[in-house]
DRENKOL-707118 format. One record per atom (N, C-alpha, C, O): x, y negated, z. Coordinates in steps of 0.05 Angstrom, whole numbers, plus 32768, in hexadecimal, padded with zeros to 4 digits. Each point is the difference from the previous one (the first is absolute). Example, Ala and Ser with C-alpha at 12.3 -4.5 7.8 and 13.67 -1.06 7.14 Angstrom:
2
81088072809C 7FEE7FE88000 80127FE88000 80158000800D 7FE47FEB7FE5 80107FE88001 7FF17FEA800E 800A7FEA8004 
END
This chain:
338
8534833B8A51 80077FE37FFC 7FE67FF17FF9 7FF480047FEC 80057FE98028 7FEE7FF07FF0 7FFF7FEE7FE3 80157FFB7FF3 7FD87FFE8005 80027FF87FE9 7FFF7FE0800B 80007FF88017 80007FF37FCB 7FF57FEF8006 7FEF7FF08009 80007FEE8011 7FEB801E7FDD 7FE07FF0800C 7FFB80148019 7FEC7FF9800D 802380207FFF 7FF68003801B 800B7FE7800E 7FF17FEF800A 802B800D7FF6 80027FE3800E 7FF67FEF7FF7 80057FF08012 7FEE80057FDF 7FF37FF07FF8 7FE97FFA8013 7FFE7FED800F 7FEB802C7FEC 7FF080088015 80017FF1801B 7FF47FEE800B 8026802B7FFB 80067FFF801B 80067FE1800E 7FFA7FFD8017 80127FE87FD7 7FFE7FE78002 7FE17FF58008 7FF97FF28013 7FF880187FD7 7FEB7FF57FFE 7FEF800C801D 7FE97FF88006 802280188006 7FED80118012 80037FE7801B 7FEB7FF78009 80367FFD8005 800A7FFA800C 7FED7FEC8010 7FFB7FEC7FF2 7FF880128028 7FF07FEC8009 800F7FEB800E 80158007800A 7FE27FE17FF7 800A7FF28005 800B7FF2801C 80097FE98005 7FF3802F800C 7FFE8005801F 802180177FFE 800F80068012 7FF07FFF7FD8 8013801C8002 801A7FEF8009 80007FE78002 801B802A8005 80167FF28001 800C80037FEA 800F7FED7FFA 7FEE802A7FF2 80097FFE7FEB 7FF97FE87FEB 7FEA7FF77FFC 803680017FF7 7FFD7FEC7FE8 800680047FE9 800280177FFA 80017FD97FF7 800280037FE2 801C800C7FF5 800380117FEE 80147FDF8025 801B80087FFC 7FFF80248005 800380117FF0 7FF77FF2802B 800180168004 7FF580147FF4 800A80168001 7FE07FE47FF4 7FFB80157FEF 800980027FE1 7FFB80137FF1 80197FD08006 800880077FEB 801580148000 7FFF80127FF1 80177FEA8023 80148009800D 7FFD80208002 801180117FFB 7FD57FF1800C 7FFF80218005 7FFB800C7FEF 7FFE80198001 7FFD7FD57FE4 7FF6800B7FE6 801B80087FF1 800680167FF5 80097FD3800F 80177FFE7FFC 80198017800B 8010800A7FF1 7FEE7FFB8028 80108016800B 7FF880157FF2 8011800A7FF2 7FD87FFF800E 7FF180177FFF 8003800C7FD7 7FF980167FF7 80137FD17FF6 80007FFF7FE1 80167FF88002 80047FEB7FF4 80188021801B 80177FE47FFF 800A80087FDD 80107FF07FF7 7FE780257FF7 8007800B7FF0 7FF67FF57FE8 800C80067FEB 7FDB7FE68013 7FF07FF47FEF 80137FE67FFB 80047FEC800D 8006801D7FDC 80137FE57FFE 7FF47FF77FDA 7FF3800E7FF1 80197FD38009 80007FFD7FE3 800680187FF0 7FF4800C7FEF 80327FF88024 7FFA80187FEA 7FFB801B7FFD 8007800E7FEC 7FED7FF98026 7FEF801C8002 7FDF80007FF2 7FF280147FFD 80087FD07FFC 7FE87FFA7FF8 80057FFE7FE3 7FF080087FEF 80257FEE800B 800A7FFB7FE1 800880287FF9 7FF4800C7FEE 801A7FFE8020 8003801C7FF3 7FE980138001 7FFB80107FEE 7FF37FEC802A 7FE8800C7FFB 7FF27FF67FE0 7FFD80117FEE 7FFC7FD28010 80027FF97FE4 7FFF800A7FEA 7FEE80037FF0 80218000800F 8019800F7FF0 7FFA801E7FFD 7FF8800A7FEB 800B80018027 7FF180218005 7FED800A7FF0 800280117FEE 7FE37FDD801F 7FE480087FFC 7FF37FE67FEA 7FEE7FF2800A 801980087FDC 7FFD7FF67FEE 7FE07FFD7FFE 7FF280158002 7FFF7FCC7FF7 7FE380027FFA 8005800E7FE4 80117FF67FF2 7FDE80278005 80047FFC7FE3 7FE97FFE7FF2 7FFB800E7FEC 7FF37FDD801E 7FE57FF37FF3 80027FE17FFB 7FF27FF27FF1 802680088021 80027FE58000 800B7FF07FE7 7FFB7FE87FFD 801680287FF0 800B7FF37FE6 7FF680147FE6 800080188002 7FFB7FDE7FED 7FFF800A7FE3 801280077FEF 80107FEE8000 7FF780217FF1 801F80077FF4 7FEA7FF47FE7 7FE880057FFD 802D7FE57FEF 7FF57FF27FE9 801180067FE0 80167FF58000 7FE480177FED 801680057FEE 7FFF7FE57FEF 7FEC7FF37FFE 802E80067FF6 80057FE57FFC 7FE980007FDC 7FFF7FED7FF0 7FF58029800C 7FF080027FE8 7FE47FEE800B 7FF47FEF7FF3 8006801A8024 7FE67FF7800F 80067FED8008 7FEC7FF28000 802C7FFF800B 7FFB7FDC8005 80037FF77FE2 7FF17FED7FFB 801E801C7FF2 7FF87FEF7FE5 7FE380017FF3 7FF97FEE7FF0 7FF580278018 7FE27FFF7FFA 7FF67FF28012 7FE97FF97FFA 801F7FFC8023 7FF37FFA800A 80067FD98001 7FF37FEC8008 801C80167FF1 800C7FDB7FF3 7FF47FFA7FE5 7FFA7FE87FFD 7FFE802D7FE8 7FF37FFE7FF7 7FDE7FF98001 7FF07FF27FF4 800D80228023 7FE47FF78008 7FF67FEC800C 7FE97FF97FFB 80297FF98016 7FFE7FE58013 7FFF7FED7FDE 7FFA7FE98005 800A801A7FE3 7FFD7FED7FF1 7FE080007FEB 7FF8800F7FEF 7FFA7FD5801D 7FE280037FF0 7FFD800E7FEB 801580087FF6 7FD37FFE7FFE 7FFB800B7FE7 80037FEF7FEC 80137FFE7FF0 7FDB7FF48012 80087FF07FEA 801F7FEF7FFC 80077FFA7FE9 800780008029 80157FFB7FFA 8014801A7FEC 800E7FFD7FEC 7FEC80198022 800980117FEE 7FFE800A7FE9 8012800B7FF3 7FD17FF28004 7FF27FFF7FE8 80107FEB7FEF 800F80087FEE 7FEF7FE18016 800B7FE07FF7 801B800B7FF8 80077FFB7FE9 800B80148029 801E7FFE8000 800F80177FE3 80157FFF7FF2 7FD080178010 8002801D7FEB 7FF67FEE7FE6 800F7FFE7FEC 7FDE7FF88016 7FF47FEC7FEA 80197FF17FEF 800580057FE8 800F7FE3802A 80117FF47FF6 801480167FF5 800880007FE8 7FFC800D8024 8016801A7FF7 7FF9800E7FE2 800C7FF97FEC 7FE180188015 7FF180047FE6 800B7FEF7FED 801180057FF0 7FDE7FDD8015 800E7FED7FEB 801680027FF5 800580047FE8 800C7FF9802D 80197FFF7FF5 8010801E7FF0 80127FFF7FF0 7FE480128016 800580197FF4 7FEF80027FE9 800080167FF5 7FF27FD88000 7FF280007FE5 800D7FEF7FF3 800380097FE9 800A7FDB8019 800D7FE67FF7 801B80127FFD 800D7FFB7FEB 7FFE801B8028 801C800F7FFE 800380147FEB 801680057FF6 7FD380088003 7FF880157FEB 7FF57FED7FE1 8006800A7FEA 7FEF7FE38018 7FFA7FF27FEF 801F7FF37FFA 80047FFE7FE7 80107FFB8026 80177FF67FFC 8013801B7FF5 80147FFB7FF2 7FE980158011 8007801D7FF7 800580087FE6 801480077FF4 7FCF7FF48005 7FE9800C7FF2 800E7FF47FD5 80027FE97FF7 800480337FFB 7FFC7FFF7FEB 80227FEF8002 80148005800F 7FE77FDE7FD7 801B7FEC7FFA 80047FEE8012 80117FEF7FFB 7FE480108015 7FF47FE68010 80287FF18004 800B7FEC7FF8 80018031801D 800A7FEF800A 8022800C7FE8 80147FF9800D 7FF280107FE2 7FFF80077FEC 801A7FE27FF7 7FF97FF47FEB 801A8004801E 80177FEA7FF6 80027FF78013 80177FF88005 7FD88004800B 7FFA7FE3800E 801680078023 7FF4800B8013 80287FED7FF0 80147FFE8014 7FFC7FFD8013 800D800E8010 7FDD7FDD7FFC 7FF97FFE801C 800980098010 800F80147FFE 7FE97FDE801E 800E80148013 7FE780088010 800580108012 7FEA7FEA7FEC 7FDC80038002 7FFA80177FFD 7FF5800F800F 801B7FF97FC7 7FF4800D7FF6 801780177FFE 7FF980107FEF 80207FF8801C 8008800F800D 7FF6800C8017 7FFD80198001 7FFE7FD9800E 7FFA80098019 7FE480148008 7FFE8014800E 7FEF7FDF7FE4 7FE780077FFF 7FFD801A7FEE 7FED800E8005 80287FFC7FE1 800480107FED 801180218015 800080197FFC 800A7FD7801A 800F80118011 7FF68009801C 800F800B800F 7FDA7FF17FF7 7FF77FFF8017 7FE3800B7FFA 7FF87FFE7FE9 7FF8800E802B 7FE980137FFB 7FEB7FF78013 7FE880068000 80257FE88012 7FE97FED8015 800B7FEB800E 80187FFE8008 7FD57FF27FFC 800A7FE6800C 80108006801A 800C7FEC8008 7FF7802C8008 80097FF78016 802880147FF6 80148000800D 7FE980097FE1 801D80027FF7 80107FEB7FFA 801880037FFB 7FD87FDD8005 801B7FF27FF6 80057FF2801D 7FF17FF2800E 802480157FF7 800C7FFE801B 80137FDE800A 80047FF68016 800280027FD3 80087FE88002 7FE97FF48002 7FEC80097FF5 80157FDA801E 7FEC7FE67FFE 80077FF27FEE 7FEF7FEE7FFB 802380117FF9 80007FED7FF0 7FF8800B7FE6 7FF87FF17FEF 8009802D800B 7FFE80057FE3 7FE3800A8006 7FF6800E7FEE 7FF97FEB802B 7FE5800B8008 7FF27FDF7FF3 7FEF7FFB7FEF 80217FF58022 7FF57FE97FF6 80027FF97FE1 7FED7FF27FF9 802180137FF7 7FF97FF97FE0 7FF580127FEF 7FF97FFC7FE8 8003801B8028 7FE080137FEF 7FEC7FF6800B 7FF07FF47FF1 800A800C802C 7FE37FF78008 7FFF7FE17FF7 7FE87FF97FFD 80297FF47FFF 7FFC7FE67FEF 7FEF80017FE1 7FED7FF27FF7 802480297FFB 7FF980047FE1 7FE880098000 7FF17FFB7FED 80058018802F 7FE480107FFA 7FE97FEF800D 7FE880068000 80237FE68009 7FEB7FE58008 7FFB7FF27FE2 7FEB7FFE7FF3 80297FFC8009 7FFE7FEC7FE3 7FF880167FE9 80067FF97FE9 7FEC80218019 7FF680117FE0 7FEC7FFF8016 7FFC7FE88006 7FF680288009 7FF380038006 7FE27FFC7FF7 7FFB7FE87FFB 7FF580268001 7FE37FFA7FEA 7FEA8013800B 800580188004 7FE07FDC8001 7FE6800B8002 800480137FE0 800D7FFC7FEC 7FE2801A801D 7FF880117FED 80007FF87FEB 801080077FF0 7FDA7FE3800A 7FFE7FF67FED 80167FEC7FF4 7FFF7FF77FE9 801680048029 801B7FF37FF0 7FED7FDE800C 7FFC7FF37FEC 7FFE80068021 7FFD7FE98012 80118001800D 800E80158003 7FF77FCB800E 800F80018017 7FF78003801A 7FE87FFC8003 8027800C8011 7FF48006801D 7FFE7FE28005 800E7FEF7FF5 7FD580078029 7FFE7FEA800A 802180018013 801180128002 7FEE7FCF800B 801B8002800E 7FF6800B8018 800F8010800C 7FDC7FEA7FFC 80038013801D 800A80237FF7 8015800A800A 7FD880087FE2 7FFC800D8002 8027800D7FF0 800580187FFD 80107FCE7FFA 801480078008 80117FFF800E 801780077FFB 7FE37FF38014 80097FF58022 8000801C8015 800E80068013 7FDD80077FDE 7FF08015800E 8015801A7FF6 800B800E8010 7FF77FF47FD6 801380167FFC 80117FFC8006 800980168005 80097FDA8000 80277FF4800A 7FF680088023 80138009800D 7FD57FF68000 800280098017 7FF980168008 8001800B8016 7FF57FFC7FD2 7FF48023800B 801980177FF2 800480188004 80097FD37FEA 801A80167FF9 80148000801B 800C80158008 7FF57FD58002 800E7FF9801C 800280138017 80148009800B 7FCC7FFB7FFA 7FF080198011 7FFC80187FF9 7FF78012800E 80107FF07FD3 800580237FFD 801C80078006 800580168009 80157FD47FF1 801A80078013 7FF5800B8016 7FF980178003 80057FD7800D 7FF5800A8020 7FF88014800A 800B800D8012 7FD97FFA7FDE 7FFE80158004 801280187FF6 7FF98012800F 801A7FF87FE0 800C800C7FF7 801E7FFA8014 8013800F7FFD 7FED7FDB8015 801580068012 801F7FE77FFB 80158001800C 7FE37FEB7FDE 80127FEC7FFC 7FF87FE48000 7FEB7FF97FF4 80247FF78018 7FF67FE78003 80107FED7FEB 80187FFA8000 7FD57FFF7FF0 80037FEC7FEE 7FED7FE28006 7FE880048006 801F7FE87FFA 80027FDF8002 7FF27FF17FDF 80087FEB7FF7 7FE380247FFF 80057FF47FED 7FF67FDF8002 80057FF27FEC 7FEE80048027 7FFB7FE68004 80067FF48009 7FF77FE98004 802080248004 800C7FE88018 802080038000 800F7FEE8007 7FFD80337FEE 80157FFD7FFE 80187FF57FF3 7FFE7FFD7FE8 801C7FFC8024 80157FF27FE5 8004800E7FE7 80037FF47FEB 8000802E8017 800580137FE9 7FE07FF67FE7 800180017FE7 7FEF7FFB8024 7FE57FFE7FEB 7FF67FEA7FFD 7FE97FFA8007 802D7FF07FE9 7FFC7FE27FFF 7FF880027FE8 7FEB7FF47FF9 8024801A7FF7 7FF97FFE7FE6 7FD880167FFA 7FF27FFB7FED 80098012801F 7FEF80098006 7FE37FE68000 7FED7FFE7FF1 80197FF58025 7FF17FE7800D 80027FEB7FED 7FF57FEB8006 801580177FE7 80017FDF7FEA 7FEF80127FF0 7FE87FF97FFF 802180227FF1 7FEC800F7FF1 7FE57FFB8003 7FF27FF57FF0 80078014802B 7FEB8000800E 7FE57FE57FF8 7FE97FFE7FF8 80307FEF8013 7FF77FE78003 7FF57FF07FE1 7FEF7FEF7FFE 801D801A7FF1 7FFD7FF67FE8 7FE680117FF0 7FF07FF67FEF 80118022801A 7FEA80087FF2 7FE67FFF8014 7FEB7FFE7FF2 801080018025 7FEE7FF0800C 7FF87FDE7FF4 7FEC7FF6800B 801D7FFC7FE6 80037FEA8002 7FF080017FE2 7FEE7FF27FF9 801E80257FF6 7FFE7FFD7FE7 7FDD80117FFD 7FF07FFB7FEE 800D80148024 7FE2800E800A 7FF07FE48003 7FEE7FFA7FF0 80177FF98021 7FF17FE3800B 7FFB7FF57FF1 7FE97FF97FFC 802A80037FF4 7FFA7FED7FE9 7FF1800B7FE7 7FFC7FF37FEB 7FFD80218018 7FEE800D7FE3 7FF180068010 7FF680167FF8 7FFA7FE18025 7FE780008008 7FF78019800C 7FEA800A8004 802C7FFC7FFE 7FFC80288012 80027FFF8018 80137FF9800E 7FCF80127FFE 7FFE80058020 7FF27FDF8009 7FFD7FFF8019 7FFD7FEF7FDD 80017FE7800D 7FE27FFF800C 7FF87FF48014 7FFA801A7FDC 7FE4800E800F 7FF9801A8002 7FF6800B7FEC 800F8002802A 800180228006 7FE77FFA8005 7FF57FEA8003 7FFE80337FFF 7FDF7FFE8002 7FFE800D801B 800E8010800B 7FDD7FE47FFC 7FF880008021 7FE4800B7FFD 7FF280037FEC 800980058031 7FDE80177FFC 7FF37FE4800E 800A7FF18010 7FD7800C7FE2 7FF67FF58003 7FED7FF7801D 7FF28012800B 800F7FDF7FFB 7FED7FFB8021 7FE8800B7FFC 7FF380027FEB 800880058029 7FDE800D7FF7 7FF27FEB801B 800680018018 7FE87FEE7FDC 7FF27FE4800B 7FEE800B800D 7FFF80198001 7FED7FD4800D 7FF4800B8016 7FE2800C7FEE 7FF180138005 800D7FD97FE6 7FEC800D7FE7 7FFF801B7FF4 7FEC800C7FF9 80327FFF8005 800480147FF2 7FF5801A8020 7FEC800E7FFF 80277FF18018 7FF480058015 7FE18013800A 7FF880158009 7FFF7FC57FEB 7FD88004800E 7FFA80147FE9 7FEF80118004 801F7FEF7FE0 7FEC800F7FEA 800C801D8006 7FF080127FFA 80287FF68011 8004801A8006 7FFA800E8016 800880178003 7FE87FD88012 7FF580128016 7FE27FFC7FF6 7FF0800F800A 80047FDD7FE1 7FE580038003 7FFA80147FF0 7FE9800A8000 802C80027FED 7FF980187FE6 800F8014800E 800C80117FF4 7FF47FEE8026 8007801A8010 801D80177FF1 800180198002 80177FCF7FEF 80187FFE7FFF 800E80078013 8015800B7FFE 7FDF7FEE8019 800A7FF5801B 7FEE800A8014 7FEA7FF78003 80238024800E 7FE880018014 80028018800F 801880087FFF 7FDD8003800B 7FF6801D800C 7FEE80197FF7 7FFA8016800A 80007FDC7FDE 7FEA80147FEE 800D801B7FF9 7FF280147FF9 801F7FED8007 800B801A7FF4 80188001800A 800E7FED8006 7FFB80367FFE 801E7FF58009 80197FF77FE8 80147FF38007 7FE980167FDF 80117FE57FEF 80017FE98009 80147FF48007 7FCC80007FFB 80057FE48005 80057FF58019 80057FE88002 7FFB80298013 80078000801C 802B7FFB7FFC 800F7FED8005 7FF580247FF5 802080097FFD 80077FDD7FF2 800B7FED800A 7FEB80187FDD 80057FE57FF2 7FFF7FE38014 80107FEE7FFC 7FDE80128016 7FF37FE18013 801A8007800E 80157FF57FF9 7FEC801F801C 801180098013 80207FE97FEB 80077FE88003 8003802B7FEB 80127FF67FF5 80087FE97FF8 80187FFA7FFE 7FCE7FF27FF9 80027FE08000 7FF87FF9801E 80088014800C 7FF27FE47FFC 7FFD7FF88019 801080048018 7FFA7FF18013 8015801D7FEF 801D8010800E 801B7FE97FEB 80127FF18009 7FE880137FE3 801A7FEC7FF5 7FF87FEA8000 80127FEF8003 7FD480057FFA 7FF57FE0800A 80057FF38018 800D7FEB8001 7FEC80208010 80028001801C 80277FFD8016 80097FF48014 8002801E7FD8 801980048010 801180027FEA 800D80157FFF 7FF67FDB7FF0 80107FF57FE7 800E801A7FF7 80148007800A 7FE280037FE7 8010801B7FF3 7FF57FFD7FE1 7FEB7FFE7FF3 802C80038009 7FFD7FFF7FE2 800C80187FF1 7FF5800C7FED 801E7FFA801B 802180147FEF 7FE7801C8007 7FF980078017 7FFD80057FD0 7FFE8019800E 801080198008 7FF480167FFF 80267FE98009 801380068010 7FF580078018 7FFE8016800C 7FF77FC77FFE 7FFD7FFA801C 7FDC80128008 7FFB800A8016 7FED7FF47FCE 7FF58017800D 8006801C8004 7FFB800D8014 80107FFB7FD9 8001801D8000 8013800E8017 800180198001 800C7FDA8010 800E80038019 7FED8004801A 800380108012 7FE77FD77FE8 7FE880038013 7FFC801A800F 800780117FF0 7FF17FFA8026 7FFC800B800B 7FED7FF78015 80017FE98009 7FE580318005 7FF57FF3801A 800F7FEF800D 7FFB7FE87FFF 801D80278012 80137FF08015 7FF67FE17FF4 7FF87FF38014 800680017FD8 80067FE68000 7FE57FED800A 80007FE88006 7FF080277FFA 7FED7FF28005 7FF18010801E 7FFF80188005 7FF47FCB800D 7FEE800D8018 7FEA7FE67FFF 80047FE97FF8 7FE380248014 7FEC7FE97FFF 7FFC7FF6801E 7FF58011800E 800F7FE17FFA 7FFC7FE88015 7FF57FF48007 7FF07FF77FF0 800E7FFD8030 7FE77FF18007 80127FE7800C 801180088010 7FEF7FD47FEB 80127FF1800A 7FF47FFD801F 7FEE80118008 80187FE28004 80007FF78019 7FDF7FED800A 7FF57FFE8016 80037FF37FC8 7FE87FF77FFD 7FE980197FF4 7FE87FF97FFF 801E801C7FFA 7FF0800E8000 7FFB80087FE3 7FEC800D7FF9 80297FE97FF3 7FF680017FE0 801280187FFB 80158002800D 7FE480107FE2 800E80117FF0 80137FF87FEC 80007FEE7FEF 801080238015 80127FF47FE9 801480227FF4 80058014800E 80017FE87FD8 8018800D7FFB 801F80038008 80057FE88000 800B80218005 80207FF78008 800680137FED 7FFA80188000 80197FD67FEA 8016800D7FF4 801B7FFC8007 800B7FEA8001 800280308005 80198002800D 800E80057FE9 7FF780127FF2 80257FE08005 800880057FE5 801B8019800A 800E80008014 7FF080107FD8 8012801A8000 801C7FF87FF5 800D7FEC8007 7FFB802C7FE4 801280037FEE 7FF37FF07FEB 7FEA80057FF6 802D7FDC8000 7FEF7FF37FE7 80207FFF7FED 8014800E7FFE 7FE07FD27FF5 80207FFA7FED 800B7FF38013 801780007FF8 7FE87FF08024 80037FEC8003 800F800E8023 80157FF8800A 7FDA801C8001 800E800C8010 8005801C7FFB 7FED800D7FF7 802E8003800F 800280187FF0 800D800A801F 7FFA80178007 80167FD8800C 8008800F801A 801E80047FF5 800D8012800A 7FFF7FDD7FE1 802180098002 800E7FEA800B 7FF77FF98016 801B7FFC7FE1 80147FF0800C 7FFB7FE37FFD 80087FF08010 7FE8800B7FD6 7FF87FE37FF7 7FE97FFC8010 7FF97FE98003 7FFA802C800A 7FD57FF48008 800B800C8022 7FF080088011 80267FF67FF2 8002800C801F 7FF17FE98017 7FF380078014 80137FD97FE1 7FF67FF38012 7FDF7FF77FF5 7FF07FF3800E 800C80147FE0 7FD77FFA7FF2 7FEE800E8014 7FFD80188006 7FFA7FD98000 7FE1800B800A 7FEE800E7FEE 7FF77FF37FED 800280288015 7FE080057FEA 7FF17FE8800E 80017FF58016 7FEC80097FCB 7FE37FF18003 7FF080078012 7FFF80197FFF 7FF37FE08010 7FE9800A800C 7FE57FEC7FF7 80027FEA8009 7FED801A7FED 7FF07FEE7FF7 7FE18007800A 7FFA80188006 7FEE7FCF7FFE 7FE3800C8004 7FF27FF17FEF 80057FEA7FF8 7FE880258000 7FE27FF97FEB 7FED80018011 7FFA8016800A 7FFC7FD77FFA 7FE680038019 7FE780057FEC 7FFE7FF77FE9 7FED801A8027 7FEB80047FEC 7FEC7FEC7FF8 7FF77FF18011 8002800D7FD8 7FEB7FED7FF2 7FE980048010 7FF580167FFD 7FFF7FD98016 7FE2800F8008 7FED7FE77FF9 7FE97FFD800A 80237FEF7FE2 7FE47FF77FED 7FFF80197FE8 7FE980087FFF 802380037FF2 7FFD800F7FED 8014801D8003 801880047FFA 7FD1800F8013 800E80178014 8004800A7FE8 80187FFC8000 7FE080117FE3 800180087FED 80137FFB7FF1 8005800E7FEC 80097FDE801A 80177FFD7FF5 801E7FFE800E 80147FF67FF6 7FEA80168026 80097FF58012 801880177FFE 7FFA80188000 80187FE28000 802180117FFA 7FFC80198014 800480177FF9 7FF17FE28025 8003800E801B 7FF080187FFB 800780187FFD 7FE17FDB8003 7FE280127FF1 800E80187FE8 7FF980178001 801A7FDE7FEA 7FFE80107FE7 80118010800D 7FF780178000 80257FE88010 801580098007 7FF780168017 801380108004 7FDB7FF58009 7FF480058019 7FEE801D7FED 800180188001 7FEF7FD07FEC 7FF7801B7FEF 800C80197FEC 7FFA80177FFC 801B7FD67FF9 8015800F7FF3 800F8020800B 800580157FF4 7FFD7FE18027 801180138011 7FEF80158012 800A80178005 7FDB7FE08004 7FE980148006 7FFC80177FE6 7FFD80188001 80067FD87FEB 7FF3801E7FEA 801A80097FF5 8000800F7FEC 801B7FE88022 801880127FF6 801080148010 80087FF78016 7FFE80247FE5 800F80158011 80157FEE800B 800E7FF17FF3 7FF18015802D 80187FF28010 801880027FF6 800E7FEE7FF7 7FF780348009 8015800B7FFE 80087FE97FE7 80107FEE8004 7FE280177FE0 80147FFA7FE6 80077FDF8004 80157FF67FF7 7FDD7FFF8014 80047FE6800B 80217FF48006 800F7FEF7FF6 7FF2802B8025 801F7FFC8005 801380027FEA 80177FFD8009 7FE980057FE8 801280077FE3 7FFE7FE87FEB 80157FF67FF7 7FD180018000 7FFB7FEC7FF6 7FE37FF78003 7FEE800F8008 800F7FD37FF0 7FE77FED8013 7FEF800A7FE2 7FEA800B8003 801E7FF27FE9 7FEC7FFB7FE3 800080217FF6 8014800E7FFC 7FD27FF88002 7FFE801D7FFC 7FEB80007FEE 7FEB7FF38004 8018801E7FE3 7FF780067FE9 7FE0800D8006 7FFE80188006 7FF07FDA7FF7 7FE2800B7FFE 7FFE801C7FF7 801280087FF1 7FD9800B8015 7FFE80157FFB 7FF57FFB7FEE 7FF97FE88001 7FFF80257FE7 800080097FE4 7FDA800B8008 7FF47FF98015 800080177FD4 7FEC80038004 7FFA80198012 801280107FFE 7FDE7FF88011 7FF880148018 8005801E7FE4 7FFA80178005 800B7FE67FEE 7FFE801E7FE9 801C7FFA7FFC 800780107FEE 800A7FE48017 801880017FFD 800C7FFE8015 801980028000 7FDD7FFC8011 801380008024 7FF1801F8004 800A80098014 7FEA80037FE4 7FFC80218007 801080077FEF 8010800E800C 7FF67FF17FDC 8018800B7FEC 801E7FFD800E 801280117FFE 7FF07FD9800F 801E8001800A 7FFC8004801B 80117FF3800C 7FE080178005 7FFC800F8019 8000801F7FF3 800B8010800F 7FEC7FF97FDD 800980267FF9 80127FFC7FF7 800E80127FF8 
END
């Protein structure tokens, strides 16, 4: 029996002088396979199974793996708010405290061993109201209002992660929640908390000239090489979060020549906060960005340091990460080579 691509072939062979045509040779493909049907193609199918083509997944590994699709620091933030509240719940515990007192706060919280046991919204909403309104810095200060804005949403996102969806900002069950909220935000504001958070300072073009002329800044060594590499890579292609370096890798960077003939950098942006490749960044473009080189002041020139950076670093460890830890002294890189 011929196969397909022999007819296939055999089409393709057909000159255009021949008497044979296209019909006819489908026809004879056709007589010759009258047995190749949908469903002889569907039970073959069926038969001879790909078994490389699917993954068998245990429902333990998509819950680690939904966990993992969620940032670090959001998760840090979300264990953080939690904590809290399991110290305000033990402190509510703790000794006479709650000792007469009828509540239904102070039932509930007396009866329950973690926030995600109280299963009602509504009796979720008048503990997380009460543990908004005690709530206290170490020192028995109050939290700024952002920074309680921040726990009501990171208690929100430890549901989530743990597999339940709670509304606390938006839903009808957690109204009484959202007036809590709102009042002690208001009452933060007004005793002058958070109204100036501290910001890192600009470093001017003065501060700059004095750290490349005291060789702060430079190629002299590889500390201070790694260090330039590292400001000048976040100068250049706005990176600030060091998240976004330590992801860095070669891949992200290639050095280039434009069309006029100047060198330049291309940063191709990877895995950041902003694109992660799930369902929210499906339609985002990565960044692609260029730093053309300085060639009034080659010595300081991003291309030059970046160019040099990567000549005096092993390829290989490159691919893994862009910023790599200076070797130590030559009597100590023979100690960890025996």
């Amino acid at each position: 029996m011929e196969t397909y691509e022999e007819c296939c072939c055999e089409m393709l062979a057909v000159d255009k002088d021949d008497d044979a045509i296209l019909s006819q040779l489908v026809d004879s493909f056709e007589n010759k396979n009258s047995s190749l049907t949908v469903k002889t193609i569907e039970e073959k199918q069926v038969e001879e199974p790909q078994q490389s083509r699917f993954k068998k997944m245990q429902e333990r590994n998509l819950v680690e793996l939904a966990e993992e699709s969620i940032p670090t620091n959001t998760k840090s933030k979300a264990m953080w708010a939690f904590r809290l509240y399991q110290n305000w719940a033990m402190w509510r515990k703790s000794g006479d405290f709650s000792k007469g007192e009828k509540s239904m706060v102070a039932e509930i919280v007396e009866k329950t061993t973690e926030l995600l046991d109280i299963t009602q919204d509504e009796n979720l909403s008048d503990v997380v109201s009460q543990f908004i309104a005690e709530v206290r810095k170490e020192g028995g200060k109050r939290y700024p209002a952002k920074t309680l804005h921040e726990i009501v949403s990171s208690l929100q996102k430890y549901f989530e992660m743990k597999g339940r969806v709670v509304k606390f900002l938006s839903g009808g069950a957690f109204e009484k929640l959202r007036k809590s909220l709102d009042i002690e935000m208001k009452t933060s504001t007004n005793n002058k908390l958070g109204l100036h958070p501290k910001q890192a300072q600009v470093i001017s073009e003065e501060i700059e000239n004095h750290l490349w002329e005291n060789k702060f800044l430079g190629d002299s060594c590889p500390k201070v090489l790694l260090r330039t590499a590292l400001y000048l890579i976040g100068l250049n292609f706005g990176m600030r979060a060091g998240d976004e370096h330590r992801k860095l890798t070669i891949s992200n960077f290639s050095i280039n020549t434009d069309s006029k003939g100047r060198e330049y950098l291309l940063y191709s942006e990877g895995v950041s906060k902003t694109i992660q490749g799930g369902l929210k960044h499906r339609k985002l473009t990565p960044k692609v960005s260029r730093a053309y080189a300085n060639v009034q002041c080659p010595e300081r020139c991003v291309v030059q340091i970046v160019k040099t950076y990567m000549r005096r670093c092993p390829k290989d460890a490159l691919e893994n990460a862009f910023y790599l830890k200076p070797l130590q002294k030559l009597q100590e890189r023979r100690i960890m080579v025996l």
